[in-house]
C-alpha positions in Angstrom: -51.9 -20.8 34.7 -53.4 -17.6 35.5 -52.9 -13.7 34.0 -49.2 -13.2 33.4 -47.5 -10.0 34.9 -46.5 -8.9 31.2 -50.2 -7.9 31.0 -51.8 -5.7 33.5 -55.2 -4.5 34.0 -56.5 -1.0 33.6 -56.2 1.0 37.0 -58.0 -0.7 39.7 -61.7 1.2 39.6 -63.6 3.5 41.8 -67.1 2.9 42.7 -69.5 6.1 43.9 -73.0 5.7 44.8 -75.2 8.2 45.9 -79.3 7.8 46.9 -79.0 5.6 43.7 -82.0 3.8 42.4 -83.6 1.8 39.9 -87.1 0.7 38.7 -87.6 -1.3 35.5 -90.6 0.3 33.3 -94.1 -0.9 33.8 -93.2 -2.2 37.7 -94.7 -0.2 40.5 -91.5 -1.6 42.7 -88.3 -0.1 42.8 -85.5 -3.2 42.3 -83.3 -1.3 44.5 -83.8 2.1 46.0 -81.6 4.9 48.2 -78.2 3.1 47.7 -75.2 5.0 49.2 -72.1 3.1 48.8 -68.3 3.5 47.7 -66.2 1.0 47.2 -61.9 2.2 46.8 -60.0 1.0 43.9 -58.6 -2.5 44.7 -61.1 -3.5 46.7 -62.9 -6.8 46.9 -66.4 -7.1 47.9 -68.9 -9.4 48.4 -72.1 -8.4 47.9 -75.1 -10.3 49.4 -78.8 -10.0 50.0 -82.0 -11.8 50.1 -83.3 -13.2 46.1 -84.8 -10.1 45.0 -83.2 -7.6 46.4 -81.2 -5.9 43.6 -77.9 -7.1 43.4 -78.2 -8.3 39.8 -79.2 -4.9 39.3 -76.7 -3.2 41.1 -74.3 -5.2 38.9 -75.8 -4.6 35.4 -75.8 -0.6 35.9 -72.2 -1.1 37.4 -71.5 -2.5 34.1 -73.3 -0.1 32.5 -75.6 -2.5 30.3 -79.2 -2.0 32.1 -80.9 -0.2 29.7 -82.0 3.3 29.1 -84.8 5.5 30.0 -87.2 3.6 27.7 -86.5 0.4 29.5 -86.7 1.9 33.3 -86.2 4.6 35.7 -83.1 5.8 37.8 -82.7 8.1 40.8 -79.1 9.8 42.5 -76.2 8.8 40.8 -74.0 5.9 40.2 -70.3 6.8 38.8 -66.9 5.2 38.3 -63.8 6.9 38.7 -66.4 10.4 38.2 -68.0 9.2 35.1 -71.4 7.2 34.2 -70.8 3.5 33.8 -71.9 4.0 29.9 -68.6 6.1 29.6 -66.5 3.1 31.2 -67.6 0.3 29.6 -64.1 -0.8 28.3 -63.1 -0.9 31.8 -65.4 -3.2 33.2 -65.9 -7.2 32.8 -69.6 -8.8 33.4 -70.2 -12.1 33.9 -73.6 -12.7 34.1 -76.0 -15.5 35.9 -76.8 -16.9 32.4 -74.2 -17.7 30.8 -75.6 -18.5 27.2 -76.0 -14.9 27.0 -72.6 -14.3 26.3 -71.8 -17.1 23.8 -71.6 -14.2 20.9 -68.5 -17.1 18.4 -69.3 -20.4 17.4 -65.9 -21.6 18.3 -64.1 -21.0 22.1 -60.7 -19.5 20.9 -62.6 -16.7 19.2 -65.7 -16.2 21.8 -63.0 -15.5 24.0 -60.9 -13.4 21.3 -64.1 -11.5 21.1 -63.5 -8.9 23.7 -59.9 -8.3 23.6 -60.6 -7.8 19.3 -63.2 -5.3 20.7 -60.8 -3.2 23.0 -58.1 -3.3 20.2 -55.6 -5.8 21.7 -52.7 -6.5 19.7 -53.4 -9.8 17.4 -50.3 -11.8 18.9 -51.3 -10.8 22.3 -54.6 -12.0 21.8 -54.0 -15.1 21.6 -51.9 -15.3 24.3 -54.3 -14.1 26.7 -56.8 -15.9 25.1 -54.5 -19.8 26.2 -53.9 -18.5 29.8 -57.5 -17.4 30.3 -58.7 -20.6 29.2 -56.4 -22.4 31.5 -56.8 -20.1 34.6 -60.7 -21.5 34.2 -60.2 -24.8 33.7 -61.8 -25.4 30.4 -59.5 -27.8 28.7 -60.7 -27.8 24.9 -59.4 -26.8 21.2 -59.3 -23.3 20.6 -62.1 -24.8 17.4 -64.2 -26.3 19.5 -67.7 -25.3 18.9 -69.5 -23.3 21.7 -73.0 -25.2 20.6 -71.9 -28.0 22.3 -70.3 -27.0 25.4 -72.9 -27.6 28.5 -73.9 -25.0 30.8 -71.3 -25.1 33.1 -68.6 -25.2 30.6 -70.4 -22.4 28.7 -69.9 -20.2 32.7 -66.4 -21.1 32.7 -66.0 -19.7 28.6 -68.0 -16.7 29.5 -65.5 -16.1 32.8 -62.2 -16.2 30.1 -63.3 -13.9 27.6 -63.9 -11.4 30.6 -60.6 -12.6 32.0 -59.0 -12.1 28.8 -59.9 -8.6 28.8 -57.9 -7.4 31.9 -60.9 -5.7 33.0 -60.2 -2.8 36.0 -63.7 -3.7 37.3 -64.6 -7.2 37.6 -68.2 -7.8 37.9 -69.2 -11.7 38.5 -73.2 -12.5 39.3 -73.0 -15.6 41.2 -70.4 -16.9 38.4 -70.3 -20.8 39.7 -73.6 -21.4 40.3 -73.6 -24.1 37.5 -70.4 -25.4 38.1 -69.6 -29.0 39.8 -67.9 -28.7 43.1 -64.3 -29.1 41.5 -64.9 -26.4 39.0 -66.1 -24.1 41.9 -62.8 -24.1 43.4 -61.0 -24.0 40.2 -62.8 -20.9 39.0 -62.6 -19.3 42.7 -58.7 -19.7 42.6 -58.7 -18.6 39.0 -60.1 -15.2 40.3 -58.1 -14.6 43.0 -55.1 -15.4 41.0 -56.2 -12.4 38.7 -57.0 -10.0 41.1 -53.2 -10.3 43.0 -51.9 -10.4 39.7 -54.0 -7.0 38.6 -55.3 -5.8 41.5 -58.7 -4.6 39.7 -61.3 -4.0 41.7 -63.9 -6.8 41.8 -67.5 -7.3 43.4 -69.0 -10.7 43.3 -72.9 -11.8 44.3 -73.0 -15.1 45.6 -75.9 -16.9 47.7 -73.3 -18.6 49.8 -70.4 -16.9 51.7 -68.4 -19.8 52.1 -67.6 -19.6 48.0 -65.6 -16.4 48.3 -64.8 -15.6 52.0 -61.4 -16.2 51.4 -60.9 -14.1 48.4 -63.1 -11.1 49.4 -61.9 -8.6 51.9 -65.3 -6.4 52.7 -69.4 -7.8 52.3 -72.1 -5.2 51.7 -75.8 -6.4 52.6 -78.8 -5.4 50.5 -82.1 -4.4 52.1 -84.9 -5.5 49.8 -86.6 -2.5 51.2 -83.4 -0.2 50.1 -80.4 1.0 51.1 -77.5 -1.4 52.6 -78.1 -3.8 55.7 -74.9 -4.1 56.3 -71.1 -3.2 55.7 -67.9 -3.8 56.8 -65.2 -6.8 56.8 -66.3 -10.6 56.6 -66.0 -11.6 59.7 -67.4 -8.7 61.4 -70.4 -8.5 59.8 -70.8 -12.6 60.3 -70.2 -12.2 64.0 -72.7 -9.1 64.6 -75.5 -9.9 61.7 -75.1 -13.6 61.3 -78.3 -14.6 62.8 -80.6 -12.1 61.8 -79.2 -12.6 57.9 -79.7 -16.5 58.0 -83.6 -15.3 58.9 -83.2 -13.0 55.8 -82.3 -15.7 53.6 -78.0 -15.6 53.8 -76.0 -18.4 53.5 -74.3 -18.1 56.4 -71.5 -20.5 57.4 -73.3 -22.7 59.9 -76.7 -21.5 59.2 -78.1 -24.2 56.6 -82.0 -25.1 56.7 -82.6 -28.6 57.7 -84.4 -31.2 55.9 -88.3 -31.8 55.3 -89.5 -34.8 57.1 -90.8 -37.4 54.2 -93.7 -39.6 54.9 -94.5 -41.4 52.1 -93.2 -44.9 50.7 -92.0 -45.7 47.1 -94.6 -46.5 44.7 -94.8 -48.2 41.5 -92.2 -47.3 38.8 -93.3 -44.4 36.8 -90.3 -43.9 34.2 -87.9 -46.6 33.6 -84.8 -46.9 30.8 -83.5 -50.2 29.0 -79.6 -49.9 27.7 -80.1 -46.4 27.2 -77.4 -44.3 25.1 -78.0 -40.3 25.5 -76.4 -37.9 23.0 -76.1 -34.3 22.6 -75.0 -34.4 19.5 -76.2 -36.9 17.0 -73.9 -39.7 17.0 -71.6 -38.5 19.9 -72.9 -40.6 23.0 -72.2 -38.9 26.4 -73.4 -41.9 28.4 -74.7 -45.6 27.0 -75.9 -48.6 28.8 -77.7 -46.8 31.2 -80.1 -48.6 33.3 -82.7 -46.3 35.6 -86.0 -46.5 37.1 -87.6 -43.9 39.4 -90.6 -44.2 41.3 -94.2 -42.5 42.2 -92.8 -40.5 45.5 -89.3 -40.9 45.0 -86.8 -38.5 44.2 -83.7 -39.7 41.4 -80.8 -36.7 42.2 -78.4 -37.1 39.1 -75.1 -35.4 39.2 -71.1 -35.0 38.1 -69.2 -32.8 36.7 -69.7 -30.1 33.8 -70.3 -31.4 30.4 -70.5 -35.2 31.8 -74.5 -34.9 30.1 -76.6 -34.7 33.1 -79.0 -32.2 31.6 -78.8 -34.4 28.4 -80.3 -37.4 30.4 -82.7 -34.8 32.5 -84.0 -33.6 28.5 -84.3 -37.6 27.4 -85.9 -39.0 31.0 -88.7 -35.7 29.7 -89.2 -37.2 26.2 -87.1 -33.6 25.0 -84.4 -35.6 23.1 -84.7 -38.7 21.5 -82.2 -41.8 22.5 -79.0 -42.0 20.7 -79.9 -46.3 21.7 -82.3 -48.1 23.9 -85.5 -46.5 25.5 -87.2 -44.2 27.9 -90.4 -45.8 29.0 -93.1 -44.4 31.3 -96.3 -47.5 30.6 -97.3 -46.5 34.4 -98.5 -43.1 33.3 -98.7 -43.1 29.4 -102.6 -44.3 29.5 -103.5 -45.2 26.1 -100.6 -43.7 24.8 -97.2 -45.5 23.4 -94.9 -46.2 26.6 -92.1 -43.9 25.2 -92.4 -40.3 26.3 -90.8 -39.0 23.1 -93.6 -40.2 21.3 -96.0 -38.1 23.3 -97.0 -34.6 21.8 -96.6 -31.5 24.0 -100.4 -31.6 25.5 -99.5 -35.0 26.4 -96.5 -34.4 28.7 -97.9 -31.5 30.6 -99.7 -34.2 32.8 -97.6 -36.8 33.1 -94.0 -35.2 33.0 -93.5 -31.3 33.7 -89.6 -30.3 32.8 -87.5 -27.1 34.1 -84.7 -26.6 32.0 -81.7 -25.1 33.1 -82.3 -21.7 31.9 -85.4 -20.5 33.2 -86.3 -18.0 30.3 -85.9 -20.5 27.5 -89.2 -21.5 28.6 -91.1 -17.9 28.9 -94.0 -17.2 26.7 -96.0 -14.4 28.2 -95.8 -10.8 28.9 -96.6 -11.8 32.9 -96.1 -13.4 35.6 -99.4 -14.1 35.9 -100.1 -14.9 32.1 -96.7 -17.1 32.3 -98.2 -19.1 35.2 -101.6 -19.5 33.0 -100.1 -20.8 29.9 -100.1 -24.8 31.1 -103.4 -24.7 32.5 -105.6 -23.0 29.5 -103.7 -25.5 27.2 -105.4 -28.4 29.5 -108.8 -26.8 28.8 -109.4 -25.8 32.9 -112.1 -23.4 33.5 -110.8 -19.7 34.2 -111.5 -20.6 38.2 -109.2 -23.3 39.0 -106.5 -21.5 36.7 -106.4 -18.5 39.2 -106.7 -20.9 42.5 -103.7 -22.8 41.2 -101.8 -20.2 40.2 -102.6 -18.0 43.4 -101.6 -21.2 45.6 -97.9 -21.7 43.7 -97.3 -17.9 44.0 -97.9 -17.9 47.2 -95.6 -21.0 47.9 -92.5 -19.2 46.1 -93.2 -15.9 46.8 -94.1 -14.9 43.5 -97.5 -13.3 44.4 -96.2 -9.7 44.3 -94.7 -10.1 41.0 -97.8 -11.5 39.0 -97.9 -8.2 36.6 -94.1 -8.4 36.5 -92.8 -9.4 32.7 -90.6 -12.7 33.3 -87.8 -11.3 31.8 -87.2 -8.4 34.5 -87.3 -10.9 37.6 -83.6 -11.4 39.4 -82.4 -15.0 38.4 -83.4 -16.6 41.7 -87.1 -15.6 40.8 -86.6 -16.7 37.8 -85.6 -20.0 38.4 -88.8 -19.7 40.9 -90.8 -19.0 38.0 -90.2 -21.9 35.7 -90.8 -24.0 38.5 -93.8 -23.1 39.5 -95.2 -22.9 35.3 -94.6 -27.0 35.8 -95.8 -27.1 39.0 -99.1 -25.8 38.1 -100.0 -28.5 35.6 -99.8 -30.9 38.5 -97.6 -33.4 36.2 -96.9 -37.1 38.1 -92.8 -36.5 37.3 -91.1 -33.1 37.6 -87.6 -33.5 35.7 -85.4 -30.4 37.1 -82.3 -28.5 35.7 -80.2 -26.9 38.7 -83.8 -26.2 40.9 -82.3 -24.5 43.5 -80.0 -22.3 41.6 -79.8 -18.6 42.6 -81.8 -19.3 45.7 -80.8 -17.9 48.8 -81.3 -19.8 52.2 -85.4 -19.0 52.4 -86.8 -19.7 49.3 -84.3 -23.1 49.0 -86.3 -24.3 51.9 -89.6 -23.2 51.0 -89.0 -24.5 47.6 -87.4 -27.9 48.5 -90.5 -28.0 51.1 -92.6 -27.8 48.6 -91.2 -30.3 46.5 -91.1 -32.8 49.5 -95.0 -32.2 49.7 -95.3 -33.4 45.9 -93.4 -36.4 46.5 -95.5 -37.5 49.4 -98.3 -37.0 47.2 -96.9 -39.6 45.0 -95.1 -37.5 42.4 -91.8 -38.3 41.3 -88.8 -36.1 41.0 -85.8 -36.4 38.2 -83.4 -33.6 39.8 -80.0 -32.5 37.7 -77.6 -30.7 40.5 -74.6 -29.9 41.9 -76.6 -29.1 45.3 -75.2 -31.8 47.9 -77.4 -30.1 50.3 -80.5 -30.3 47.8 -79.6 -34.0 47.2 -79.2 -34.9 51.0 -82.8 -33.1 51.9 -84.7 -34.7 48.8 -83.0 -37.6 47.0 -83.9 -41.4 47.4 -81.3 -42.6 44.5 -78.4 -40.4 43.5 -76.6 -41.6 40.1 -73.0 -39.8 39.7 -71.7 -39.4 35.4 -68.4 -39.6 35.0 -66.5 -37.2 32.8 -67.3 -38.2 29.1 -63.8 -37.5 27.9 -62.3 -40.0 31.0 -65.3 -43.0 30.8 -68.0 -42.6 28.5 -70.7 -44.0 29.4 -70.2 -44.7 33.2 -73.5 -44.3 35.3 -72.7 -44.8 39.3 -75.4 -45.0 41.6 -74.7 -43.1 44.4 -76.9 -44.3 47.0 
């Protein structure tokens, strides 16, 4: 079910931009600069760019949630309908790249109340809106259900409804099913287009790959990451006169997909391996049992399914994060003279032998910078100041990080982000990397410099535990795929793949 007639959005928004810019405080670079755009009420936009290049911003002042004065500086002017975002904030809905930013209720019926409570919606038509939005997305729970225990994909889909919910005349989505299995793609796709020819609100989507929304959006606006717009105009016009030269730049262009490293090292001796394992999120509510893995130096183990199945449950328990619910995780290859159960093993211990990326990139940020992020794992192994900077020099470099070294973590566009916390692992040179979504919020470059780079690891004998939805990731990389099926369906079904 999707938005019923009876409830209308606000009128369809107007967007104004003129020689609008942005620079966060204490970076030299401007995150976007000399923007000149206007987008009619109604309208449906897809906008795109290289990672980096401000579309996150563009969406947050939109919004009108990126900060004041102390936090940055602007240039030109940005309005809706003639007014400041700040003014039209009931008018707008944001969904944003991390989704457990918006989990504000401990239960979904009322995190996705929330909003509509906000704008003073009539109590019985609350809850109303609240059942269809929750439908329209796909997310088939009690309204009680508690939000700590949703995964991240589920948590994308909740954070979509309460905006839903809200009837918003400006619908803001950044990159809204980057977390989402293949099936909840399309269902939260649909769900949005059902909304907007039901409302008509305006809406303007960022999305790495075109295919997602091409049949939903009706105009795409390119971002220069050295300002301004590189391109504008209908879909299929822009595909047919810019395709090639914004594949270069990093689009994902239908038919324009980077091919796959060549590998050239064989499987070596098991480095992790799991006896009748049972994985839990919760305490005492398994989400897969009798699992039976191993993983190899130079080998790559791709585990997917769909949303809340556990996949980054058994990514946090193949790291010694989260102890077993039953059975064991044992690594005897690369424990030394410690016990063979990674869980066992104190922090120092695992940045060696097992380097994890969780699936939000600033749940592991420490530092103030880049560069001081990058240094943490390497003074805690006692490395002289030397090798630190040569290490952390050569990842930069690799994931084009190297400009942002006195950037603070927390003001980097999600795709550098996610480029972040991989390269804080990747530093400590561990023998197994255990990945949440790696190549989320990446467009087409940095995938394949990053999914280059990790091809390079495994033929130096590391091995590579990789949660995803990426088919593309898991045909360039993965020796062994393993596929969980919907807890609620099969608990505890563990396919291999291939």
């Amino acid at each position: 079910m999707v938005a019923s007639p009876r409830l209308p959005s606000a009128q369809p928004a107007g967007i104004s931009a003129r020689g609008w810019g942005w620079r966060h405080a204490g970076r030299t670079e401007w995150a976007v600069r000399n923007l000149d755009l206007d987008i009619r009420p109604g309208e449906r936009v897809l906008l795109l760019g290289a990672s980096g290049a401000g579309k996150s911003t563009v969406v947050h002042a939109l919004a009108g949630v990126l900060g004041g004065d102390d936090e940055g500086e602007r240039e030109g002017t940005l309005e809706l309908d003639g007014l400041p975002p700040e003014a039209s904030r009931g008018r707008v809905g944001l969904v944003l790249q991390d989704p457990d930013s918006q989990v504000i209720l401990a239960r979904v019926g009322d995190d996705v109340a929330f909003g509509c409570e906000n704008l003073a919606v009539p109590r019985a038509e609350i809850w109303s809106r609240v059942a269809e939005s929750l439908d329209a997305v796909g997310l088939d729970l009690p309204l009680d259900h508690p939000t700590s225990a949703l995964s991240g994909g589920q948590k994308q889909r909740l954070a979509l409804a309460g905006v839903l919910a809200m009837r918003p005349g400006l619908l803001l989505l950044d990159e809204p099913t980057a977390n989402l299995d293949p099936e909840g793609v399309a269902e939260v796709r649909d769900a949005v287009a059902g909304v907007l020819d039901r409302t008509g609100a305006t809406f303007v989507v960022i999305e790495h790959r075109v295919e997602v929304w091409r049949d939903v959006v009706n105009r795409v606006v390119v971002l220069d990451p050295d300002g301004g717009i590189r391109a504008d105009g209908p879909l299929e016009e822009v595909l047919a006169r810019e395709g090639e030269a914004l594949a270069r730049e990093g689009v994902w262009v239908p038919g324009h997909h980077p091919g796959a490293p060549e590998r050239t090292r064989d499987a070596g001796a098991v480095v992790l391996r799991t006896e009748d394992l049972a994985i839990a999120r919760v305490k005492d509510t398994p989400l897969g049992t009798g699992i039976d893995l191993e993983l190899r130096a130079g080998t790559a183990l791709a585990v997917s399914g769909p949303n809340g199945a556990g996949k980054s449950t058994l990514g946090l328990t193949l790291a010694g994060l989260l102890h077993p619910e039953h059975g064991r995780v044992l690594a005897e290859a690369i424990a030394g003279d410690l016990p063979p159960d990674p869980i066992r093993w104190k922090s120092r211990d695992l940045l060696t032998r097992i380097g994890t990326v969780f699936q939000d990139p600033e749940h592991q940020f420490l530092a103030p910078t880049v560069r001081e992020e990058l240094a943490v794992g390497p003074r805690a192994l006692g490395l002289p100041p030397a090798e630190i900077d040569e290490r952390i020099e050569g990842v930069a470099s690799r994931l084009r990080l190297s400009r942002l070294l006195d950037a603070n973590p927390f003001t980097l566009s999600g795709g550098e982000k996610r480029r972040l916390s991989v390269a804080t692992v990747l530093v400590t040179r561990p023998a197994v990397l255990v990945l949440d979504e790696p190549t989320f919020g990446q467009d087409a470059r940095t995938w394949a410099e990053l999914v280059a780079l990790l091809a390079e690891l495994l033929d130096r004998g590391s091995a590579i535990v990789a949660v995803t939805h990426d088919a593309e990731f898991i045909a360039a990389l993965a020796d062994t795929e393993v596929r969980l099926a919907p807890w609620s369906h099969r608990p505890g079904l563990v396919e291999v793949v291939r």
